[in-house]
LOTILO-363549 format. One record per residue (C-alpha): residue number from 1; residue in three letters; x negated, y, z negated. Coordinates in steps of 0.2 Angstrom, whole numbers. Layout:
% residues N
@seq: NUM, type: ALA, px: X, py: Y, pz: Z
...
//
This chain:
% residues 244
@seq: 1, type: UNK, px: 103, py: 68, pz: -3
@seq: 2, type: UNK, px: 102, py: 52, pz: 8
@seq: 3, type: UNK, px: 85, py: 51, pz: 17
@seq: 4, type: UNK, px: 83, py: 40, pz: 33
@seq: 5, type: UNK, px: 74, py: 24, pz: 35
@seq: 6, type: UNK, px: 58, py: 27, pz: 38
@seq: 7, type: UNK, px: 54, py: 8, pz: 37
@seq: 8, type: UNK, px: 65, py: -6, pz: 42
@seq: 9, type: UNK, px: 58, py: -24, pz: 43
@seq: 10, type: UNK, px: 72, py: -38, pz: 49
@seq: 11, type: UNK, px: 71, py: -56, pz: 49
@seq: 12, type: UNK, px: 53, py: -56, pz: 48
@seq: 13, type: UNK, px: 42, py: -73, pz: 50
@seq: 14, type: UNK, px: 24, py: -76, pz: 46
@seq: 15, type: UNK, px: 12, py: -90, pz: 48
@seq: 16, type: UNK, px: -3, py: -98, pz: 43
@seq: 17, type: UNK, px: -5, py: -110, pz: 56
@seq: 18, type: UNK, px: 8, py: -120, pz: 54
@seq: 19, type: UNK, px: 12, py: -114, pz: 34
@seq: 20, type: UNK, px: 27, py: -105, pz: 34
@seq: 21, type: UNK, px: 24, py: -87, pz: 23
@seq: 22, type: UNK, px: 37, py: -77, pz: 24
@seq: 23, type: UNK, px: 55, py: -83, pz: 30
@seq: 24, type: UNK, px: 65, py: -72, pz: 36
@seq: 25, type: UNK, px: 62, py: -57, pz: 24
@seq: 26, type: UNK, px: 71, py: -42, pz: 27
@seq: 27, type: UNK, px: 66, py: -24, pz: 19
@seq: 28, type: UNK, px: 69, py: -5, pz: 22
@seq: 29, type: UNK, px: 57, py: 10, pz: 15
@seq: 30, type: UNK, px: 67, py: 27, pz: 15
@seq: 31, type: UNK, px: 57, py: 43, pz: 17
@seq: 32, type: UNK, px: 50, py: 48, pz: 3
@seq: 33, type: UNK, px: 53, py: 33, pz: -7
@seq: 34, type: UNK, px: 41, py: 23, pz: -18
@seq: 35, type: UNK, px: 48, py: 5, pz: -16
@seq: 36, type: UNK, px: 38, py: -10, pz: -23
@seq: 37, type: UNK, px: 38, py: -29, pz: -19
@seq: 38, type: UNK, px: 33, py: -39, pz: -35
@seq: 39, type: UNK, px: 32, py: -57, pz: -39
@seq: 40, type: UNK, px: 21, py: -72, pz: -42
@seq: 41, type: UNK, px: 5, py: -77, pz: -35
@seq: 42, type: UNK, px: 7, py: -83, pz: -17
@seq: 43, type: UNK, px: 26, py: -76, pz: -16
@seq: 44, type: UNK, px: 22, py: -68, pz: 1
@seq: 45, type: UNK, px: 18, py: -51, pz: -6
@seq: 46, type: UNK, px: 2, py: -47, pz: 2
@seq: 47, type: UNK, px: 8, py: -56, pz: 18
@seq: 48, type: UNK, px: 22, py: -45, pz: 21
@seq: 49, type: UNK, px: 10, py: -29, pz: 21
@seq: 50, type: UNK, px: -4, py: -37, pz: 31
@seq: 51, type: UNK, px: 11, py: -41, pz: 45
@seq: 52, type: UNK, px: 16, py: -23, pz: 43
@seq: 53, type: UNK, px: -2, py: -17, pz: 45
@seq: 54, type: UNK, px: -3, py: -29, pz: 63
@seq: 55, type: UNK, px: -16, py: -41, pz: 53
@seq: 56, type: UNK, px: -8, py: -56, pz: 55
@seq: 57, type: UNK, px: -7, py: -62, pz: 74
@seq: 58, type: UNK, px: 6, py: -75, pz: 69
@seq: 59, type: UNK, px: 22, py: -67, pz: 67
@seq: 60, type: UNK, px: 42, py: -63, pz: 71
@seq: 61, type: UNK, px: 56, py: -53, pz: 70
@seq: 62, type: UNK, px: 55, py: -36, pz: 69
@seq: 63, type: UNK, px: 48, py: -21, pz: 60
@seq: 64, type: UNK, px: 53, py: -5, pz: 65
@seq: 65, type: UNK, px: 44, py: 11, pz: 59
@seq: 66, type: UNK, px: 53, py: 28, pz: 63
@seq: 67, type: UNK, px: 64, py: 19, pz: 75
@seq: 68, type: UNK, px: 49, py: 8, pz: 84
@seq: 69, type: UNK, px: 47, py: -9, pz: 85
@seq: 70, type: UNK, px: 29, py: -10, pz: 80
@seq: 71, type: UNK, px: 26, py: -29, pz: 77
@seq: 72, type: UNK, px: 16, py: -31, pz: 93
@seq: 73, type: UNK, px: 5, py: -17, pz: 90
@seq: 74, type: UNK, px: -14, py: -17, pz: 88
@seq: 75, type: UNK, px: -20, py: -13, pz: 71
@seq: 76, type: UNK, px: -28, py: 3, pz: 77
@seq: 77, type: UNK, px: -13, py: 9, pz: 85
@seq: 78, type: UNK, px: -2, py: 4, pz: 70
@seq: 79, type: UNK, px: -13, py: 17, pz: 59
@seq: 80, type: UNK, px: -12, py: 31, pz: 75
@seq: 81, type: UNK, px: 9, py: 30, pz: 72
@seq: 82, type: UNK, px: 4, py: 36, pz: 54
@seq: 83, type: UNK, px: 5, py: 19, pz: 43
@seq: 84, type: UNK, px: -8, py: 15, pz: 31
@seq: 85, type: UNK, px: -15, py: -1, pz: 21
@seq: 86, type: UNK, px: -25, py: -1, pz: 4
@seq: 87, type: UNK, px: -30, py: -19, pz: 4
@seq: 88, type: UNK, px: -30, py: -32, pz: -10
@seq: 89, type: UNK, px: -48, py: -33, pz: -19
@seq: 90, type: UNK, px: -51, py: -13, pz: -11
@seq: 91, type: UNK, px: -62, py: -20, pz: 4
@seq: 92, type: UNK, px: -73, py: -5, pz: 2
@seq: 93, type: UNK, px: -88, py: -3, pz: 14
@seq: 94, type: UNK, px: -99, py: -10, pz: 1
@seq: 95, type: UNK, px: -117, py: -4, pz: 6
@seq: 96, type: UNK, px: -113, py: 11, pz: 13
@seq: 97, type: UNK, px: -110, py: 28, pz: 4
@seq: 98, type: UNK, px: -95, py: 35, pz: -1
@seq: 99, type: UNK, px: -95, py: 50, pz: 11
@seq: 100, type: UNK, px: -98, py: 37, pz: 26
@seq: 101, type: UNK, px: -82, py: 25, pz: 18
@seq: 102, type: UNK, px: -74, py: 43, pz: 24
@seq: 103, type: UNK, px: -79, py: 46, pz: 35
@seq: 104, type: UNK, px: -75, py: 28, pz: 40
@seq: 105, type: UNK, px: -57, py: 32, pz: 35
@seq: 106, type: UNK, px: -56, py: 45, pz: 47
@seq: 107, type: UNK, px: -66, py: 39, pz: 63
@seq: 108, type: UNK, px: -47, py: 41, pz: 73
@seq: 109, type: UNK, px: -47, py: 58, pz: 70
@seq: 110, type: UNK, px: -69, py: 59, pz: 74
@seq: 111, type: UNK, px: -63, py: 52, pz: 89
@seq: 112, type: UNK, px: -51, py: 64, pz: 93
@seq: 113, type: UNK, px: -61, py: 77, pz: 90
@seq: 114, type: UNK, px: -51, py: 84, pz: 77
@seq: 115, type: UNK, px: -65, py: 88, pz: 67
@seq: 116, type: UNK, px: -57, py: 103, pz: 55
@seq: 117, type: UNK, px: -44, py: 92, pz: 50
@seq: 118, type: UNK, px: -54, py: 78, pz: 48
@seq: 119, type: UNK, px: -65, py: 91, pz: 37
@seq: 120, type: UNK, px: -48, py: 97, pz: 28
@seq: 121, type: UNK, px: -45, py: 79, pz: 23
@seq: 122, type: UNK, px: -63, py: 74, pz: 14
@seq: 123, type: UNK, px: -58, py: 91, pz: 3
@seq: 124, type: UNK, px: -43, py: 82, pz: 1
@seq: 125, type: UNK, px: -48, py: 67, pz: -4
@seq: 126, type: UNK, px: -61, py: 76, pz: -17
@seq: 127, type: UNK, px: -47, py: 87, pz: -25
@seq: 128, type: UNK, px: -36, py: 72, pz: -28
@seq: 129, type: UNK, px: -50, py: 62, pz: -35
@seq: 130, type: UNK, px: -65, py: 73, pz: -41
@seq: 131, type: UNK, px: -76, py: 61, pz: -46
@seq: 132, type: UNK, px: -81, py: 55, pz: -29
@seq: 133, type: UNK, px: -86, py: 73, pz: -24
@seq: 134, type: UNK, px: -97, py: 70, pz: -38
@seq: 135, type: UNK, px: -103, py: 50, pz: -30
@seq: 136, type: UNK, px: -102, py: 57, pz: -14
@seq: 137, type: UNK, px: -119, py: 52, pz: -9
@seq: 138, type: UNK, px: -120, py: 36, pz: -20
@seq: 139, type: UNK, px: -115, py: 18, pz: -13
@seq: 140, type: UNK, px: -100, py: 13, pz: -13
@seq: 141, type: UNK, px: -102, py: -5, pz: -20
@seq: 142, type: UNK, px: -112, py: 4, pz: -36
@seq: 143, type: UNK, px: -96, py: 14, pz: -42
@seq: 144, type: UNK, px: -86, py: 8, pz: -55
@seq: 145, type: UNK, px: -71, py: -4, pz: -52
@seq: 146, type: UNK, px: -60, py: 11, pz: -54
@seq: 147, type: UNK, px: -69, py: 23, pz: -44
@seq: 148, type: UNK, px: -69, py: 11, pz: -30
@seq: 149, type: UNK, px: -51, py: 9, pz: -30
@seq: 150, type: UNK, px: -51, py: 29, pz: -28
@seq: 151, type: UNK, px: -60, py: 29, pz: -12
@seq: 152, type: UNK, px: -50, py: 14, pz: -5
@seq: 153, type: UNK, px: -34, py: 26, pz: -8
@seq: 154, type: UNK, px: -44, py: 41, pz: 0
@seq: 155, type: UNK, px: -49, py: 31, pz: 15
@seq: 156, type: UNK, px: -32, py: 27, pz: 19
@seq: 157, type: UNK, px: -27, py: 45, pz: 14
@seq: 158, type: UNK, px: -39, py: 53, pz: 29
@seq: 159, type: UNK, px: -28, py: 49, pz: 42
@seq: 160, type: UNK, px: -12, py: 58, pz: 30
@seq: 161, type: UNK, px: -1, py: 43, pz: 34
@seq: 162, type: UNK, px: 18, py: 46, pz: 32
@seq: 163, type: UNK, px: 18, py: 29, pz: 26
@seq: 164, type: UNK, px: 3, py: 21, pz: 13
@seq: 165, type: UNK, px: 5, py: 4, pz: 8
@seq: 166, type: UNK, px: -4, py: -1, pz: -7
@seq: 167, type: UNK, px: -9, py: -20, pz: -11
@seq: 168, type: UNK, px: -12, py: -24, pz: -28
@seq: 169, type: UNK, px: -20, py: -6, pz: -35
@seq: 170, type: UNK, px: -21, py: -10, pz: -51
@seq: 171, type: UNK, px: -30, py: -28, pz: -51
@seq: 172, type: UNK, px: -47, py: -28, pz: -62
@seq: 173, type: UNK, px: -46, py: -12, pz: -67
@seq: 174, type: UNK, px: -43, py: -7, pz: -87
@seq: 175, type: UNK, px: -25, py: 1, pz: -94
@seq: 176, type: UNK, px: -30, py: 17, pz: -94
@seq: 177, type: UNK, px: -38, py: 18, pz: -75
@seq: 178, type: UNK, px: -22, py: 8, pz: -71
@seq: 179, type: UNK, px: -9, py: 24, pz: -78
@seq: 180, type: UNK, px: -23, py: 37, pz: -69
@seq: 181, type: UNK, px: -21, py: 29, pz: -53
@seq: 182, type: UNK, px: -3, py: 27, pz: -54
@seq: 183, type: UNK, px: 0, py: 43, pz: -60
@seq: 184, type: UNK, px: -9, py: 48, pz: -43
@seq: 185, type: UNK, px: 4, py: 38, pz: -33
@seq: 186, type: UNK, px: 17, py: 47, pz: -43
@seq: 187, type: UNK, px: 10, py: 64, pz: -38
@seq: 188, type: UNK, px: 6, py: 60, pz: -20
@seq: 189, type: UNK, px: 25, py: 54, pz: -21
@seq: 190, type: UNK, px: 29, py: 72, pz: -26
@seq: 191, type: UNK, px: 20, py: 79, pz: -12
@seq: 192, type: UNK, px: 29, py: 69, pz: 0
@seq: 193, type: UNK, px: 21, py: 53, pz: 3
@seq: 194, type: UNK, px: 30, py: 37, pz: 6
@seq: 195, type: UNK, px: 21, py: 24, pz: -4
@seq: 196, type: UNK, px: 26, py: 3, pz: -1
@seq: 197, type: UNK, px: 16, py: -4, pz: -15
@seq: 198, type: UNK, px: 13, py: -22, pz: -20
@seq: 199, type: UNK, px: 10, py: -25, pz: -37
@seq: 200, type: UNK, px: 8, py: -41, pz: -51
@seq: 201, type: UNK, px: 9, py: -26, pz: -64
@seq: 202, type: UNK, px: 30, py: -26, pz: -63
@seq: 203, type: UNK, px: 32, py: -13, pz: -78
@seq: 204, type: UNK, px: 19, py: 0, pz: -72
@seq: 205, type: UNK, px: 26, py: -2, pz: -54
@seq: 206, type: UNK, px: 44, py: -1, pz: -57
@seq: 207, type: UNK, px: 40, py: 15, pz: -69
@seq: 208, type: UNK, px: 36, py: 24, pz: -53
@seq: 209, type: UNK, px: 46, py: 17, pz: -40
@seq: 210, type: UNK, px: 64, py: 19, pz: -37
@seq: 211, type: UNK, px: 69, py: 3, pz: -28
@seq: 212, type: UNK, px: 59, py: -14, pz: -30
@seq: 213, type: UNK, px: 62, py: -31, pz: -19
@seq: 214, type: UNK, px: 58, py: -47, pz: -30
@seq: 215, type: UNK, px: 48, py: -62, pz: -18
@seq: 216, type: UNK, px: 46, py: -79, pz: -22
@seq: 217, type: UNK, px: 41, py: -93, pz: -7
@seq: 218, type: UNK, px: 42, py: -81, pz: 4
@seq: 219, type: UNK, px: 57, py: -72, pz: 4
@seq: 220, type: UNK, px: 68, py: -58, pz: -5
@seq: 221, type: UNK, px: 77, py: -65, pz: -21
@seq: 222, type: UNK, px: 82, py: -50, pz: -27
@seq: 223, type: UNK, px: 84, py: -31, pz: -21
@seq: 224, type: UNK, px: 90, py: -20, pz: -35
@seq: 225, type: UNK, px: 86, py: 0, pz: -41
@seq: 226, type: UNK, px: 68, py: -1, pz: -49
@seq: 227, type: UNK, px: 77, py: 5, pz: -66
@seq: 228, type: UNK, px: 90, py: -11, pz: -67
@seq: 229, type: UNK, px: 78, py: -23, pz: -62
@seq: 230, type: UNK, px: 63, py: -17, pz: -79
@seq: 231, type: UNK, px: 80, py: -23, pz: -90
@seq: 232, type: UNK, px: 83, py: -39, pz: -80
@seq: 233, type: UNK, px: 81, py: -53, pz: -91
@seq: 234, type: UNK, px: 81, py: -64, pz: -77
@seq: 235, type: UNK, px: 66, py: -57, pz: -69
@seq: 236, type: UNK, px: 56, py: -57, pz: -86
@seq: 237, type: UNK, px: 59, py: -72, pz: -88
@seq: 238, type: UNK, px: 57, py: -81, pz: -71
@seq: 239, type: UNK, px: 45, py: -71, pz: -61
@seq: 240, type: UNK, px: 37, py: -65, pz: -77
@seq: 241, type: UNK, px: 37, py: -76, pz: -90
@seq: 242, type: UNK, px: 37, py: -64, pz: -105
@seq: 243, type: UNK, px: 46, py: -47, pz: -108
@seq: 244, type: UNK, px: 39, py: -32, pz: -97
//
């Protein structure tokens, strides 16, 4: 069954000043995909999803989600259109609780009014990850490494985004709260969530995702199925340096 594009970015430009970070990158995110974007350190990975996300004020070309250009638009209204960033290093509201990180998370919704559904979503958010029901009155910056990357996720969960963009989940955390988190991905995946994650770990990525893009300086070298490109020697052994 072919599913449409729910995420299109053409030809798209960013800047630093006058550093050039992406060049001309092209990309499309189907509905109900899990695509990822790996490569080395400063390949434009983050870039791409902070210009998705209206972060970066210096940018061009285009990025259409569900058919609408969205380049111009304010962060705020970027998330209102249903698009949502877990950012590199969690960015968690450090001295606040995890309840008021949530709350946080939701304040479009509080600001709507919508107050059962914002409601719905904290239950949400506490059956996906139960241990922060359990820290919900605890600050945030005391949880585990882990358990803050949980409530990064949930935050961008309250709006219930059609599209959550993930940068770098798994950085910090042990092995074993790596395959928990991802497995959560992979069931939000299930339920039908369409996940654009950005991720240094290429093995545990491409084990859930089902197309990837390969960056380096700034554009896309290579666009293949998530399952040819774990085999590909090439990327091992270039944007990897050893066998993933």
């Amino acid at each position: 069954m072919e599913h449409k594009p729910m995420l299109e970015v053409s030809d798209l430009s960013a800047y630093y000043g006058h550093i050039q970070a992406l060049k001309g990158v092209s990309i499309r995110v189907d509905e109900g995909e899990i695509v990822t974007v790996i490569g080395a350190n400063g390949a434009g990975k983050s870039t791409l999803l902070n210009s998705i996300a209206g972060v970066i004020g210096k940018t061009k070309g285009r990025v259409a989600f569900q058919g609408k250009d969205i380049l111009s638009f304010a962060p705020e209204r970027i998330v209102s259109h249903g698009i949502s960033l877990v950012p590199e290093g969690r960015q968690i509201f450090s001295e606040l609780s995890v309840i008021d990180n949530l709350e946080m998370g939701g304040y479009l919704l509080l600001k709507k009014r919508r107050r059962e559904e914002f409601k719905e979503n904290i239950e949400s958010a506490f059956h996906l990850f139960p241990v922060l029901k359990d820290r919900m009155d605890q600050i945030a910056g005391t949880l585990s490494g882990g358990e803050q990357q949980m409530l990064a996720i949930s935050r961008a969960l309250m709006t219930r985004p059609k599209l959550i963009m993930l940068d770098e989940p798994s950085m910090g955390l042990a092995p074993k709260v790596i395959r928990s988190i991802f497995d959560t991905l992979h069931t939000l995946n299930k339920q039908g969530m369409t996940i654009l994650l950005v991720e240094q770990d290429a093995k545990i990525a491409l084990s859930i995702a089902s197309r990837g893009y390969v960056f380096q300086t700034g554009q896309v070298v290579i666009e293949e199925k998530a399952s040819k490109l774990i085999d590909d020697p090439t990327v091992k052994e270039i944007y990897f340096g050893k066998k993933i």
